[in-house]
N, C-alpha and C positions, 0 to 999 in steps of 0.2 A: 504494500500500500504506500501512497507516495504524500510523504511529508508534506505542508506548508513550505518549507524550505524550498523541497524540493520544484513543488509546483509555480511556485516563485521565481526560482532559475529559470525553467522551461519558458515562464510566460517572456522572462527577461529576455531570452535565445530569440525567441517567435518574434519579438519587436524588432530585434536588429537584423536576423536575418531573412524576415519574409521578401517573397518576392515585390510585391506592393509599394517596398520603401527601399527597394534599390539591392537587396539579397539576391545570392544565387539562388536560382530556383533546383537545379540538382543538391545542391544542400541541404535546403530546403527538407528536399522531397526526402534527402537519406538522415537527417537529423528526423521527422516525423515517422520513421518507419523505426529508427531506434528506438524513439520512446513509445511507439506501440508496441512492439517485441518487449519491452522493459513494462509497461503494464500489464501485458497478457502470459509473461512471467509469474507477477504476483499474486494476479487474482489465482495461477492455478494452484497455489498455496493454501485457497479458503476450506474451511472446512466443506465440504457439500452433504444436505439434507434432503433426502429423498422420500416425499410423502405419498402415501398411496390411499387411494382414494376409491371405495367400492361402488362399485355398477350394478350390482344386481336389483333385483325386485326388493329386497328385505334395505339394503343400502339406501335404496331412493325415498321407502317408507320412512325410513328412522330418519332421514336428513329432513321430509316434511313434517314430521312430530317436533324437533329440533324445530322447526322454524315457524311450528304453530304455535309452539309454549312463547317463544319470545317476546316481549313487550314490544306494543306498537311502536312508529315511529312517530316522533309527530311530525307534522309540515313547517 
């Protein structure tokens, strides 16, 4: 997960070297493909939660009992 700090350099980089304001745009292009490799690094660190969720007839019952007990909402 990427620090303040961190996110801070990045935005620094982005200002000087976009194409926009006078940057290489191959630069550019290979500085934003580092920090997505560099993002899609850390998230795959996250824990992952896999919820399962039942289909059948008895599953669908009990999810509308569940949602008949609930208190209204109001408007």
């Amino acid at each position: 997960m990427m620090t303040a700090e961190d996110r801070a350099a990045f935005r620094a980089w982005v200002r000087a070297h976009h194409p926009d304001v006078g940057g290489d745009p191959a630069e550019f292009a290979a500085g934003l493909r580092r920090m997505r490799a560099a993002a899609a690094r850390s998230r795959g660190r996250a824990p992952v939660e896999v919820v399962r969720i039942g289909r059948g007839p008895l599953a669908r019952l009990t999810r509308w009992r569940e949602r008949r007990r609930r208190a209204r909402r109001l408007l």
